[in-house]
ZAPA-629624 format. One record per residue (C-alpha): residue in three letters; x, y, z. Coordinates in steps of 0.05 Angstrom, whole numbers, plus 5000, padded with zeros to 4 digits. Example, Ala and Ser with C-alpha at 12.3 -4.5 7.8 and 13.67 -1.06 7.14 Angstrom:
ZAPA-629624
ALA524649105156SER527349795143
END
This chain:
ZAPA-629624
UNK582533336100UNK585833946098UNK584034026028UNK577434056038UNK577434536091UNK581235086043UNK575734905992UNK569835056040UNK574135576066UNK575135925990UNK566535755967UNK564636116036UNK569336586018UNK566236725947UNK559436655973UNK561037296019UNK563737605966UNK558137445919UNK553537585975UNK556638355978UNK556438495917UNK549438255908UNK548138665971UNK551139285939UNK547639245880UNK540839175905UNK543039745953UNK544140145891UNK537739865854UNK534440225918UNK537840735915UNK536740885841UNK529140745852UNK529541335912UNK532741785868UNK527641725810UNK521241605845UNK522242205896UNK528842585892UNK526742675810UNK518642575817UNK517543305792UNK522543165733UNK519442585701UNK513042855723UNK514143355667UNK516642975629UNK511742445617UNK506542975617UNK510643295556UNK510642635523UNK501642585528UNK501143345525UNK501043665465UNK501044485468UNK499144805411UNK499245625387UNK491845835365UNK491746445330UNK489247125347UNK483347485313UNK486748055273UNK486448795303UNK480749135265UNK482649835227UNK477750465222UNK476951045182UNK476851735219UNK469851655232UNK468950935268UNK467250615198UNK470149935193UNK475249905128UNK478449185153UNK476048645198UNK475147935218UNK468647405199UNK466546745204UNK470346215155UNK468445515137UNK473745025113UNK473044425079UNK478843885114UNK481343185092UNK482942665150UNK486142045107UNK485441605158UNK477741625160UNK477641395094UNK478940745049UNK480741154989UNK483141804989UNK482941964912UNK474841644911UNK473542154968UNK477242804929UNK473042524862UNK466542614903UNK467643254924UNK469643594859UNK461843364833UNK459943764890UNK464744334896UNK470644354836UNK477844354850UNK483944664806UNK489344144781UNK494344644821UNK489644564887UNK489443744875UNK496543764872UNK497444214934UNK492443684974UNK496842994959UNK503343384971UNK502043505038UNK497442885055UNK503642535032UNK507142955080UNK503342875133UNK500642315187UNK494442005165UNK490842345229UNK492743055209UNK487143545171UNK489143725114UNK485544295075UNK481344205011UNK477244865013UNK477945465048UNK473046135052UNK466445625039UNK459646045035UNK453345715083UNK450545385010UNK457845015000UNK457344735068UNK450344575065UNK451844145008UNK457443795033UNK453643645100UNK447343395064UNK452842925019UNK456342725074UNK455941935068UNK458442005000UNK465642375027UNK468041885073UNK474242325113UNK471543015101UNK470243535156UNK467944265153UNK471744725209UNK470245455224UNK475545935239UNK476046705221UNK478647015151UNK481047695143UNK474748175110UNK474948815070UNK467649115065UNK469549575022UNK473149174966UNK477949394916UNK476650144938UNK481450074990UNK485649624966UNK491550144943UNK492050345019UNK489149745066UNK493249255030UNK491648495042UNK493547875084UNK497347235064UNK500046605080UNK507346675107UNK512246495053UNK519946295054UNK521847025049UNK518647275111UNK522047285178UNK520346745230UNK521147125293UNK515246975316UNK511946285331UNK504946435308UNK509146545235UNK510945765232UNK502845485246UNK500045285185UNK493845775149UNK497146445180UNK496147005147UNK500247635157UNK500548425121UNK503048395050UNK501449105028UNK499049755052UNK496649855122UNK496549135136UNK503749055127UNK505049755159UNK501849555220UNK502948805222UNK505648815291UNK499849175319UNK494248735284UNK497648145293UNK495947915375UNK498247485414UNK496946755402UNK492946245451UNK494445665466UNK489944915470UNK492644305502UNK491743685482UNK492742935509UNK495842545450UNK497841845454UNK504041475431UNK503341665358UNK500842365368UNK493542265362UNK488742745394UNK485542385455UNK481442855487UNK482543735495UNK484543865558UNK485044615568UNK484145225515UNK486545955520UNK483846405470UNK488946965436UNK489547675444UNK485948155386UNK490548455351UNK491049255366UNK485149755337UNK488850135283UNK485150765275UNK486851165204UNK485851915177UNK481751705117UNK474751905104UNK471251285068UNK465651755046UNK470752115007UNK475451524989UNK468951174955UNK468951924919UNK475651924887UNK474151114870UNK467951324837UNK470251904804UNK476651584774UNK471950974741UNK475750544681UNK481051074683UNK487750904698UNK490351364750UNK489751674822UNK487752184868UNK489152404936UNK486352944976UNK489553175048UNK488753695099UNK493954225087UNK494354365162UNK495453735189UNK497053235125UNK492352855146UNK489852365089UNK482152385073UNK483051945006UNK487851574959UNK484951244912UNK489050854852UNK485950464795UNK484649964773UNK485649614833UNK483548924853UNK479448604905UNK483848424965UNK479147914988UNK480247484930UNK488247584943UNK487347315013UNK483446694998UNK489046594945UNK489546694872UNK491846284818UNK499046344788UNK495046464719UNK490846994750UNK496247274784UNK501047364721UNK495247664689UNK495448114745UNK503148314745UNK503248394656UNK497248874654UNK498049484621UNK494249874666UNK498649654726UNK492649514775UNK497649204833UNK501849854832UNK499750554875UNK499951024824UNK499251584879UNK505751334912UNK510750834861UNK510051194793UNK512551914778UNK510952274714UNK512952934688UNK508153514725UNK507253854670UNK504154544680UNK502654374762UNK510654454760UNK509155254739UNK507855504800UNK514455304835UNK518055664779UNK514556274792UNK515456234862UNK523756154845UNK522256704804UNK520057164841UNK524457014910UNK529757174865UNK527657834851UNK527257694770UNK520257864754UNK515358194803UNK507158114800UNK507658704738UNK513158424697UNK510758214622UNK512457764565UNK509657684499UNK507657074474UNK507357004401UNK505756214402UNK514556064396UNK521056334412UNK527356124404UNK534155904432UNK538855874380UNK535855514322UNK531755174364UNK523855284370UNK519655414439UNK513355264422UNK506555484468UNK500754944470UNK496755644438UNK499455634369UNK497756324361UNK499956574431UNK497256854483UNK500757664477UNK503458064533UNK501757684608UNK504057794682UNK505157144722UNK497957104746UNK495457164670UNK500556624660UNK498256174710UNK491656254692UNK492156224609UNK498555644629UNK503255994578UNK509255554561UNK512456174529UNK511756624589UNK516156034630UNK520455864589UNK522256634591UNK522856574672UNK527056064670UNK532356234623UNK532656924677UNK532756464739UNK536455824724UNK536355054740UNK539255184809UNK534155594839UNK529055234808UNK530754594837UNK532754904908UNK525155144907UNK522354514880UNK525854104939UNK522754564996UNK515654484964UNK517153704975UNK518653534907UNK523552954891UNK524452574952UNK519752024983UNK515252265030UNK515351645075UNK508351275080UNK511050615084UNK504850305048UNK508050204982UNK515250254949UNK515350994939UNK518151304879UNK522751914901UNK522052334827UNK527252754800UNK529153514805UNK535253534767UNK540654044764UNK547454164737UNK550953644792UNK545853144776UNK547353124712UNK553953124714UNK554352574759UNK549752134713UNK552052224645UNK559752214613UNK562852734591UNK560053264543UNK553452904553UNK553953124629UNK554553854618UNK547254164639UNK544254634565UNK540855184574UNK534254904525UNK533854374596UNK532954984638UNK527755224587UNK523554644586UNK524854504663UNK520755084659UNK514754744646UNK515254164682UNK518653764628UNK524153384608UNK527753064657UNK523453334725UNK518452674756UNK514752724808UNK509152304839UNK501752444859UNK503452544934UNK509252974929UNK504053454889UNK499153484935UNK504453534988UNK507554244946UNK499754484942UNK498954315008UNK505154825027UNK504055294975UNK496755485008UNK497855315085UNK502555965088UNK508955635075UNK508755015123UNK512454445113UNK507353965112UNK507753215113UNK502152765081UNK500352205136UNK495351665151UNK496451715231UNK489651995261UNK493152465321UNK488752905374UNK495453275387UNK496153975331UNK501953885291UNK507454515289UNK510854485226UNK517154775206UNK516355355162UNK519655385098UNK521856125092UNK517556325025UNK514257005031UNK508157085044UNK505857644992UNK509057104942UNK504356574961UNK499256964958UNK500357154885UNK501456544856UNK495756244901UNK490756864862UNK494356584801UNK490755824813UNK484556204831UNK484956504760UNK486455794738UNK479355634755UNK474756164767UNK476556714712UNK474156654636UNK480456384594UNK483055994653UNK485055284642UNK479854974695UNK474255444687UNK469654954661UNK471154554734UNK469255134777UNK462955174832UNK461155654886UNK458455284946UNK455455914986UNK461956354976UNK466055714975UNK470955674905UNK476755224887UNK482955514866UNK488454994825UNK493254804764UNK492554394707UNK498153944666UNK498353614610UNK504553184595UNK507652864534UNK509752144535UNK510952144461UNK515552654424UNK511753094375UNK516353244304UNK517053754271UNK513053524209UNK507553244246UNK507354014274UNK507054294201UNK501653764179UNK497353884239UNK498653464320UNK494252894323UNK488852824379UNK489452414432UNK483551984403UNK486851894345UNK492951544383UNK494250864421UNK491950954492UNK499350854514UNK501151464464UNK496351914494UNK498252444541UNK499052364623UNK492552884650UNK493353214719UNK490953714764UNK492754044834UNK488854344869UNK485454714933UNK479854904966UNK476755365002UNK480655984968UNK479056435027UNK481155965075UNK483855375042UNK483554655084UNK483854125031UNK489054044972UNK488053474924UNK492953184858UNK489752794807UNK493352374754UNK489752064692UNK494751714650UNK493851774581UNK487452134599UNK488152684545UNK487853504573UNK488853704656UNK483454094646UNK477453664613UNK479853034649UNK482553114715UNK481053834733UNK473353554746UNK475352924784UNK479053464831UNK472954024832UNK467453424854UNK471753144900UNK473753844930UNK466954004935UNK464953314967UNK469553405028UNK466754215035UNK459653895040UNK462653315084UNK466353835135UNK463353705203UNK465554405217UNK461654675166UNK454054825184UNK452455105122UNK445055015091UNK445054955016
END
């Protein structure tokens, strides 16, 4: 009996027990349930809404850019697409088949679709077309049952009006690659485009905006349900430049098949009314995408029609170099406006021959006869008396041989050598800086390069009265005060009535390229450099022409100028490679374009 009382005793015991814990545990069951369903509602709120919402980026329309006179150089339109959706159709490669009867596709594009449909859920768009005209997606539409899975959508592209005339400066838009730096989301969604080149890259964070955003309920998988609310993007920032396009459509126009370039500024301000380089290339077709055939085509072309010839290549100036050694010359106190040299066609150093591009000279000359009749001799004479170092000091206050700083293209930074420079780049005996350099330094030879902009930026100083102009494409309201550069004044003056001799008196090198717009005249330098060295028996037998040589053996063709003489405003370098003569090639691009941007001056109300 007693037995059975401690087992009832020890199963009420356990029940308790069992009753407790059960107790407990649906006490914490409640508990639990409290804490979720109100202590944590706002949490998993959020997060089930994160799970069935789906918040995308949309991107911004592009800031537009302007020329100085509200003309619009780059901006924004309408673009059709052509999109694949696999799961709306039974047979992807049958639907891609269809469309290339109506609308062919590359064997690089084909690939690029099954890559990423492969890549991608069957519900996500994938693109088959892009940058479709209102004809392509009119057909399309009207063949519609025949391409199961294909959709047309309509976004913006990036559009350049004025086509490969601006495409040296404007640059062009692409898709983000690997390279470029992700620091911003809109630079991970697929089909942005950001600034490659030129302006567009320049300015990329002021034309880029700020992105929108578009919800979205999605279900389990990720498919769209239904849009549930859609902010549109920010425009990018206006991006207003100094250019004229009037004028840049000039230079374009007046440079033709030539390979080359031209720029023209304001020497007061540096502002930049054209730069023109060609050939150049269509940047619309570069920002719907080119093929890697096209594209190598592009990069192995002679004529170089991806590179800004104004800004990455440098060339020997030639005779434009002339005027910097007369300016050393005479700061130095080594000739003055009277002093005289005979040129009897050669001279020599040594055993060595000078020779003057006149065979048979040019006689006795001051500097301003020398500028104007560009006698080798005569320079070659002022340079032996005032040396490399001087020469060079002068060339780097006129701008010559550093970058200037546009930050549209890789600039070139040219070379005004001297004895250090030498020294420091060859070995030895080779380093040790011979007097025949300084001679031929003297006419803008041997090893002196310089680049399109740094010449109009030393014409630009040379005629402004000795300010140290900077060449820029940032349209300001505020006058610029510019540091002088210490050159006197009655020295400018005579080497600036040497250019005008250049042009505007009989025997000068550009007289052919001179005009007189109601008082108005050009003043300027021509050049004509080597690229080919010229023996000594082909000298004897008679110099070939250029038209008797391979283009890439002819010589480079340049010109720097300024006008009006009186009162000059505009300074322009031109650069025709393997053009032939400074003054029957590019000394007329100059004087048209120079006479363009007279008529063109608003504050000009002359009648013709």
């Amino acid at each position: 009996m007693n037995r059975d009382n401690d087992k009832g005793k020890v199963l009420i015991k356990r029940s308790l027990i069992l009753g407790l814990v059960e107790f407990l545990m649906f006490m914490f069951i409640i508990g639990r349930l409290y804490y979720l369903q109100v202590y944590q509602a706002d949490r998993y709120k959020t997060l089930a809404d994160e799970n069935r919402i789906s918040t995308r980026l949309l991107i911004p329309p592009r800031g537009i850019i302007y020329d100085r006179n509200q003309q619009i150089l780059a901006s924004n339109q309408q673009n059709f697409q052509a999109l694949i959706v696999a799961e709306q159709t039974t047979n992807v490669q049958e639907t891609l088949n269809a469309f290339k009867k109506i609308m062919p596709l590359s064997d690089t594009e084909e690939i690029r679709i099954k890559k990423e449909l492969r890549k991608n859920r069957s519900f996500v768009p994938i693109k088959i077309k892009d940058n479709l005209t209102w004809e392509e997606v009119s057909k399309i539409q009207l063949n519609a049952p025949d391409l199961p899975g294909i959709i047309i959508d309509e976004g913006l592209s990036r559009y350049y009006p004025y086509g490969e005339e601006l495409f040296h400066v404007l640059g062009y838009v692409s898709s983000v690659s690997a390279n470029d730096e992700k620091d911003d989301p809109l630079l991970v969604i697929q089909g942005f485009k950001i600034g490659k080149s030129g302006i567009e890259n320049l300015y990329e964070n002021k034309l880029r905006g700020r992105g929108g955003t578009l919800k979205l309920e999605v279900n389990a998988y990720g498919r769209i349900m239904k849009e549930l609310e859609k902010n549109e993007g920010v425009l990018g920032e206006r991006v207003d430049l100094t250019l004229d396009v009037r004028l840049q459509q000039k230079a374009y126009e007046l440079l033709g098949a030539e390979s080359g370039g031209v720029i023209l500024i304001d020497v007061h301000s540096g502002e930049i009314l054209a730069l023109a380089s060609t050939p150049a290339y269509d940047p619309n077709r570069l920002t719907q995408g080119v093929s890697s055939k096209d594209w190598n085509e592009l990069l192995s072309s002679e004529r170089r029609p991806l590179t800004n010839k104004v800004l990455s290549e440098h060339y020997s100036p030639g005779s434009t170099f002339k005027m910097v050694v007369a300016l050393a010359a005479l700061e130095a106190g080594v000739i003055t406006p009277e002093t005289r040299f005979f040129c009897a066609g050669k001279m020599f150093l040594g055993n060595h021959a000078f020779h003057c591009w006149k065979h048979h000279g040019h006689g006795y000359l001051n500097v301003i006869q020398a500028l104007q009749h560009s006698c080798d001799i005569y320079f070659y004479e002022v340079a032996q008396k005032v040396g490399i170092e001087k020469i060079a000091e002068m060339a780097r206050r006129l701008g010559l041989g550093k970058q200037i700083g546009l930050g549209i293209a890789q600039e070139s930074s040219g070379l005004i050598p001297d004895k250090v420079w030498k020294k420091q780049r060859f070995k030895g005996a080779r380093g040790v800086w011979q007097q025949g350099e300084t001679l031929i330094s003297g006419i803008g030879q041997g090893y002196i390069l310089t680049t399109p902009v740094q010449l109009v930026t030393m014409m630009a100083r040379l005629v402004n009265g000795g300010e140290e102009v900077v060449p820029t494409f940032y349209k300001s309201q505020d006058k610029k005060n510019f540091t002088k550069i210490n050159i006197s004044r009655n020295y400018l003056d005579i080497v600036r009535e040497g250019m005008f001799s250049v042009v505007n008196i009989p025997g000068g090198t550009a007289y052919g390229s001179r005009f007189n717009y109601n008082g108005q005249m050009m003043g300027g330098k021509t050049g004509t450099t080597q690229v080919r060295r010229i023996s000594m028996k082909e000298r004897q037998n008679g110099i070939l022409k250029d038209e008797e040589l391979p283009w890439k053996l002819r010589n480079h063709a340049l010109f720097v100028g300024y006008a009006p003489h009186d009162n000059p405003k505009y300074a322009v370098a031109v650069i025709v490679e393997h053009g032939g003569g400074g003054s029957s090639v590019a000394a007329p691009i100059a004087s048209k374009l120079l006479l363009e941007a007279i008529k063109l001056d608003p504050s000009k109300k002359i009648v013709e």
